[in-house]
C-alpha positions as CSV (number, residue, x, y, z in Angstrom):
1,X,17.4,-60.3,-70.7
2,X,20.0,-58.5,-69.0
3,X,19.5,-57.8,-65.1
4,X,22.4,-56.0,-64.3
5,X,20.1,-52.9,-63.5
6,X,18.3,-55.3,-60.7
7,X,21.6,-56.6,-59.8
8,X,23.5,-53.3,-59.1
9,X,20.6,-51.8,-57.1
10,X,19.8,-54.8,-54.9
11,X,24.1,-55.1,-54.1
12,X,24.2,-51.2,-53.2
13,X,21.0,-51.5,-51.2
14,X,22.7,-55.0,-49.3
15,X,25.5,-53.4,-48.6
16,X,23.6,-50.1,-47.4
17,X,25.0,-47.5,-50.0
18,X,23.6,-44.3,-51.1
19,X,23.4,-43.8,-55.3
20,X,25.9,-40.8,-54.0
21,X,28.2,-42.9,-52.2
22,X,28.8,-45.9,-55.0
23,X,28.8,-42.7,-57.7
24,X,32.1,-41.2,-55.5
25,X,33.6,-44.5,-54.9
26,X,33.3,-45.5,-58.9
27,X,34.0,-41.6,-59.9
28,X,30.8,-41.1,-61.8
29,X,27.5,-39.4,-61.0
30,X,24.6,-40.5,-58.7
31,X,22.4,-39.8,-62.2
32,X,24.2,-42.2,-64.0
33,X,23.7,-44.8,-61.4
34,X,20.3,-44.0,-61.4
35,X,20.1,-44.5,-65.0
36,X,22.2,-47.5,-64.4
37,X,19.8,-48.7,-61.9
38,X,16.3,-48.0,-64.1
39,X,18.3,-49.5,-67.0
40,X,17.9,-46.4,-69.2
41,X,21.7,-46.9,-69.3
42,X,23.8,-49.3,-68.8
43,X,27.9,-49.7,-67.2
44,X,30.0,-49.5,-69.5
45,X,32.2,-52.5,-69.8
46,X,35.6,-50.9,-68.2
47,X,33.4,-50.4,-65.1
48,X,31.9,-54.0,-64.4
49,X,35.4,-55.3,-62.8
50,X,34.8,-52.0,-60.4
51,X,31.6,-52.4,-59.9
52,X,31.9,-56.3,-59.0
53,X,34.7,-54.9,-56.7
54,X,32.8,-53.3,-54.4
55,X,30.0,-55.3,-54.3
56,X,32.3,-58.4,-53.8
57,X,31.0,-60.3,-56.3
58,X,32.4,-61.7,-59.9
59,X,31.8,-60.0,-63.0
60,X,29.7,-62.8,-63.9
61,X,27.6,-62.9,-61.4
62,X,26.9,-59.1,-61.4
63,X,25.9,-59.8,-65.2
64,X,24.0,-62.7,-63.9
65,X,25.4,-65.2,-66.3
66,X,24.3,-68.4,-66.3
67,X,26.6,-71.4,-67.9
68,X,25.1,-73.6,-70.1
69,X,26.3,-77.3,-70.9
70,X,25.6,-77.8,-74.4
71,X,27.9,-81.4,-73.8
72,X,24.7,-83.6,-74.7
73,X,24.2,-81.9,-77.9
74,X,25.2,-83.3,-81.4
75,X,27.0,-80.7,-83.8
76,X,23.9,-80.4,-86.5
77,X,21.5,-79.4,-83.1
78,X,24.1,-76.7,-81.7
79,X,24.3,-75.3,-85.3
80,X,20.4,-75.2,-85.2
81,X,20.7,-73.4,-81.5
């Protein structure tokens, strides 16, 4: 399930910004980070560096990526995964 919608509204709201004032900084509309925000639409990929930027986070954690150790696995259960 992808979060970034959560993500990108709880980091603007920590960090006190407006949807107007993230829009001007990433050049884009305070609709589309509404849409962004109610995940009717999502960032496209050229703006998750810029938007991990400003929130000071990493790209992954602003996609909320998790790493998974699949090290304990054998090869015929990863195929099965």
């Amino acid at each position: 399930m992808i979060k970034v919608s959560k993500i990108i509204k709880q980091e603007r709201l920590r960090r006190g910004m407006t949807q107007e004032s993230l829009a001007k900084y990433l050049n884009t509309t305070k609709t589309t980070i509404s849409k962004w925000e109610n995940a009717t639409l999502y960032p496209d990929i050229t703006m998750l560096p810029k938007l991990a930027k400003v929130f000071n986070i990493s790209v992954d954690d602003l996609l909320n990526y998790n790493t998974v150790s699949y090290t304990h696995l054998t090869l015929p259960t990863i195929l099965l995964v």
